[in-house]
C-alpha positions in Angstrom: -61.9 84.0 98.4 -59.5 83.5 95.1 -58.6 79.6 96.8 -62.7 78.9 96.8 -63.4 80.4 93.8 -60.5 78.2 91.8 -62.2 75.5 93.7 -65.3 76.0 92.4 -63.9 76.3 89.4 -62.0 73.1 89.6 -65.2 71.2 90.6 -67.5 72.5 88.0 -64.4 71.7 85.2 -64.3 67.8 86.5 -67.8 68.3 86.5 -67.7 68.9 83.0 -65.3 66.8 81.8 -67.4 64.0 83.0 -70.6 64.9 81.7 -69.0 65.6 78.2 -67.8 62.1 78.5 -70.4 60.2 79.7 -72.6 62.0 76.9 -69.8 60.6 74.5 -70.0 57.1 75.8 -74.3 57.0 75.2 -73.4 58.7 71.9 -71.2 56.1 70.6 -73.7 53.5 72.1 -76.9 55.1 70.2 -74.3 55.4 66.8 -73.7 51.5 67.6 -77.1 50.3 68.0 -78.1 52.2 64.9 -76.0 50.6 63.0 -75.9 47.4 64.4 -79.9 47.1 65.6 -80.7 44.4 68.0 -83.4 42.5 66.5 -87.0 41.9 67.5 -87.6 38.7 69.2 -89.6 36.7 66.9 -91.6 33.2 67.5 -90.2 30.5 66.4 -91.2 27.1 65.2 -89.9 24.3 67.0 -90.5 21.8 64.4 -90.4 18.3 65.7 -88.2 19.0 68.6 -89.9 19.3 72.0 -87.8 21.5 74.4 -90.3 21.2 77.7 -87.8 19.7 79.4 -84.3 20.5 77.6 -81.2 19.2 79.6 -77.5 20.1 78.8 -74.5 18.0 79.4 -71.1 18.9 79.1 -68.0 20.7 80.3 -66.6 24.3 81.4 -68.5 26.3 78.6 -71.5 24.7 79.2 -71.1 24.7 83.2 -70.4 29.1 82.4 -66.8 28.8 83.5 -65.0 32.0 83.0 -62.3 33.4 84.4 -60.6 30.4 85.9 -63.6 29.9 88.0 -67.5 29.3 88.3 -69.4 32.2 89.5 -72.4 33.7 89.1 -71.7 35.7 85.9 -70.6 33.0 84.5 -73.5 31.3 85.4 -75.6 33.5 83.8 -73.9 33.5 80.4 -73.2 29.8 80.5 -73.8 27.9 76.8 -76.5 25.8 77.9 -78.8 29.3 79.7 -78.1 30.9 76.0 -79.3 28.3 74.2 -82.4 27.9 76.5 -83.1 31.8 75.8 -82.8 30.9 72.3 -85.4 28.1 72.8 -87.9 30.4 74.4 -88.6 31.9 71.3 -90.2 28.4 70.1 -92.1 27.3 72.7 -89.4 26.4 75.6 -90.9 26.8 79.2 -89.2 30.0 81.6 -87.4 28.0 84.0 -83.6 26.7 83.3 -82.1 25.2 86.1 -78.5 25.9 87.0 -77.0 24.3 90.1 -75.9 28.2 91.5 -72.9 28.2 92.4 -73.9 31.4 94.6 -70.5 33.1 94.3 -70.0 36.6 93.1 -66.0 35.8 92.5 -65.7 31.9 92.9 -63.1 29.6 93.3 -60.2 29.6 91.1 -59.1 26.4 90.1 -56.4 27.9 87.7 -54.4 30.0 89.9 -50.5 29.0 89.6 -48.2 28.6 91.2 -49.7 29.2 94.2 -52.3 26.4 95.7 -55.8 27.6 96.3 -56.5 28.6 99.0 -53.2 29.7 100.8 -52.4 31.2 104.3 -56.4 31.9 104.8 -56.8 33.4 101.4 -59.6 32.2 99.2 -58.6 33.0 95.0 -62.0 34.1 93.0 -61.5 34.6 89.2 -59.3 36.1 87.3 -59.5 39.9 86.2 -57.0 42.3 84.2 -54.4 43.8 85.9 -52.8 46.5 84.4 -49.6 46.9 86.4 -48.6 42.9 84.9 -50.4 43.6 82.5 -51.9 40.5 82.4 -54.4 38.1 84.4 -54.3 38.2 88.3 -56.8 36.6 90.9 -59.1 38.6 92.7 -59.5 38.3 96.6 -62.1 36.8 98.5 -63.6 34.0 96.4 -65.7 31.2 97.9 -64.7 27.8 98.7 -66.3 24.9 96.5 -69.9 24.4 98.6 -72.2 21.7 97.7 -75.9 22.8 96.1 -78.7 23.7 98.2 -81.4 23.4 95.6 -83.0 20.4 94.2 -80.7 18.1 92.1 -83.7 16.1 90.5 -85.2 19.4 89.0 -81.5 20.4 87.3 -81.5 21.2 83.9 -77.9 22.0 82.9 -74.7 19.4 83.7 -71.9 20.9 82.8 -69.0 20.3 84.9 -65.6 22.3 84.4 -62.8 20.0 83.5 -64.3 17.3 82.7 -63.6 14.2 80.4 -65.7 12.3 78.4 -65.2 9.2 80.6 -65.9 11.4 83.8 -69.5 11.3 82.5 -69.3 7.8 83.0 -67.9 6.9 86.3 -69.1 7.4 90.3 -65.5 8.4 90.9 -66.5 12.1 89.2 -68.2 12.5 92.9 -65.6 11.0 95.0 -64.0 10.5 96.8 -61.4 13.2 97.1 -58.4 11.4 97.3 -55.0 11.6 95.7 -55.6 7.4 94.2 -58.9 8.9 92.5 -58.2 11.3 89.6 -61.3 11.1 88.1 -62.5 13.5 91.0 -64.2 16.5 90.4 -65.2 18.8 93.2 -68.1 21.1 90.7 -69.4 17.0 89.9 -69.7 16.3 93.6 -71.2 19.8 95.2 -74.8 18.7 93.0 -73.9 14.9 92.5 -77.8 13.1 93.6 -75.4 10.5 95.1 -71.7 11.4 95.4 -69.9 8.5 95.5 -67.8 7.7 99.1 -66.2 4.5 97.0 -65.7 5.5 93.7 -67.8 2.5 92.6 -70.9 2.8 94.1 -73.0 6.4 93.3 -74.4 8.7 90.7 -73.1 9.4 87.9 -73.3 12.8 85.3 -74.6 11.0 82.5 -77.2 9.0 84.8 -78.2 12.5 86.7 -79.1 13.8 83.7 -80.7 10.7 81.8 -83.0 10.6 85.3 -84.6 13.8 84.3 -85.9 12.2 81.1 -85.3 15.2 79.4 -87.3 15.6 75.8 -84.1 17.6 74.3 -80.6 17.8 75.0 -77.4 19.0 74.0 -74.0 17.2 74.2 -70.4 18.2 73.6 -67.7 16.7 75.2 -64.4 15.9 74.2 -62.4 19.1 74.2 -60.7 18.3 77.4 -59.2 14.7 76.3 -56.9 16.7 74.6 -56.9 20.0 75.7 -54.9 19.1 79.0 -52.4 17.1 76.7 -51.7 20.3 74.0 -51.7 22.8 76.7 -48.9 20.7 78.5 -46.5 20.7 75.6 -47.8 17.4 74.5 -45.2 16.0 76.7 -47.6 13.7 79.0 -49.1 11.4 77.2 -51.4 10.2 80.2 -53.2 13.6 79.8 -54.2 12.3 76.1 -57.3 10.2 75.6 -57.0 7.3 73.1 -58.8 7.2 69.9 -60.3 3.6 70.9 -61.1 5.0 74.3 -62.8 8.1 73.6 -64.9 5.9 71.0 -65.4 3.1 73.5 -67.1 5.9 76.1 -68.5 8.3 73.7 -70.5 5.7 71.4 -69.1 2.2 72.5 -69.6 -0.3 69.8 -72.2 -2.8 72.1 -74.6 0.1 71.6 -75.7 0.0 75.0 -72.9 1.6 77.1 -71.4 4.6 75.8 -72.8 8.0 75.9 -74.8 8.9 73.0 -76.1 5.1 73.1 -77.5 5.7 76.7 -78.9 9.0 76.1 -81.0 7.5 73.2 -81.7 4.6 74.7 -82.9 5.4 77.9 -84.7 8.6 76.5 -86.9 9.4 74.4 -85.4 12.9 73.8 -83.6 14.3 70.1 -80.7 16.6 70.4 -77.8 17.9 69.5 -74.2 16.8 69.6 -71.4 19.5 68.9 -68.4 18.5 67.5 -64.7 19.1 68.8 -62.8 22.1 67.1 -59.2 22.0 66.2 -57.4 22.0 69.0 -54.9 24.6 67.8 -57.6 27.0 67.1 -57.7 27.7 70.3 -56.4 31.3 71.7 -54.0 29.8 73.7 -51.7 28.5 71.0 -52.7 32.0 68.6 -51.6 34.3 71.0 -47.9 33.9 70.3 -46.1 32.1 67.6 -44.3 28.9 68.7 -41.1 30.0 67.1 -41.9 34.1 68.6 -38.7 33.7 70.2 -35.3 33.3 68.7 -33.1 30.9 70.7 -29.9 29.2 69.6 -29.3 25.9 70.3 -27.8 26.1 73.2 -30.3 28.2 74.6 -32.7 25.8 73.8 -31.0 22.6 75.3 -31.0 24.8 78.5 -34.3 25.6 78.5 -35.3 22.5 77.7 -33.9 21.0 80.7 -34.8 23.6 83.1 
């Protein structure tokens, strides 16, 4: 009898305990939103800009890659389906067209130093693991599939990874080969023509233009030197030139580079966003360079390790 009853006892305390803090959690939620109150959606005027058809081209952020990967999350917070939320408000149709990746963890294509998958075991994104602490893969993600919906009614082409010139080429959609490193396998799962040459086929930039969209949003760039900052800035392959990144972004024969095809071949306005400084970003804030004392030595060593 005295074991139940301290059983009892027990269950209602945990019971308790819980219901105190759940009350404390909506508590410090009401507190929140009285002092920070969302706002009331309001109607907005679009002024000249026509977002019936708006159409978003760019890389990871606007794709809604998180966590190393592309998955539905993501998806749902991707830059280019905030921005269409945002447009609602003046006038913008409903529907915003993703090409679902249809993956509740995804496909991490940042996992090191282990290759994706390995032994039968498919990466997804990264969450917090508190026994590193620090960033670990989860489990059971998805291989890369190609999209089942329609690739002529897409509104958003982002594509993880990607470089300006990527926009550019067939090769984005193939083939997957080791002599083809413009490759991208999130490019080639809703390419309307994936490339089997790397010559011949679709390309982002022409995908998107063949929507004729009536608005659109561009940024691009982060990437051409991203990949060479992150590295150390020892690879200077990784590192696109000034006269190349101008010859594909707005090429001075004003027909071929980006912006000059979009216009062009449009009849939509936009946006173009511009490319923050690259050390702004959290990678490099996290910790100092110089965090770490070394001697010389020390250095050299590690240097050539």
């Amino acid at each position: 009898m005295i074991s139940y009853l301290k059983t009892s006892f027990l269950l209602l305390f945990v019971a308790a305990f819980l219901f105190a803090c759940e009350g404390s959690y909506d508590s410090l939620v009401e507190d929140q939103l009285e002092e920070n109150p969302v706002p009331e959606p309001i109607s907005g005027d679009p002024g000249s800009a026509d977002f019936s058809n708006y159409v978003a081209i760019g890389n990871s952020l606007t794709a809604g890659y998180m966590d190393g990967a592309l998955y539905n999350l993501g998806q749902e917070f991707s830059l280019a389906a905030l921005l269409h939320k945002q447009m609602q408000f003046a006038g913008a149709p409903g529907n915003f067209n993703q090409p679902d990746i249809n993956s509740e963890l995804g496909f991490n294509t940042s996992v090191k130093p282990n290759p994706n998958p390995q032994t039968g075991t498919v990466f997804g994104r990264f969450k917090l693991d508190t026994n590193i602490p620090g960033p670990s893969p989860t489990i059971g993600g998805d291989p890369i599939a190609p999209y089942q919906g329609n690739t002529g009614e897409l509104n958003n082409f982002g594509v993880p990874g990607i470089l300006v010139g990527q926009l550019l080429t067939p090769a984005t959609g193939g083939p997957n080969t080791q002599s083809n490193p413009a490759f991208n396998p999130f490019y080639q799962r809703f390419a309307s023509n994936p490339s089997q040459d790397g010559i011949n086929g679709s390309t982002i930039l022409g995908d998107a233009i063949a929507t004729q969209p009536t608005f659109f949003t561009l940024w691009i760039g982060n990437n051409d030197v991203l990949g060479y900052a992150v590295s150390g800035g020892a690879n200077p392959n990784l590192l696109t030139s000034e006269q190349d990144f101008q010859d594909y972004f707005n090429n001075s024969d004003g027909q071929s580079g980006v912006i000059n095809q979009l216009l062009n071949n449009t009849s939509a306005n936009g946006v173009v966003a511009t490319i923050p400084p690259v050390s702004t970003v959290p990678f490099f804030r996290a910790i100092s360079f110089n965090a770490v004392e070394l001697s010389s030595e020390e250095a050299t060593q590690l240097n050539q390790a």
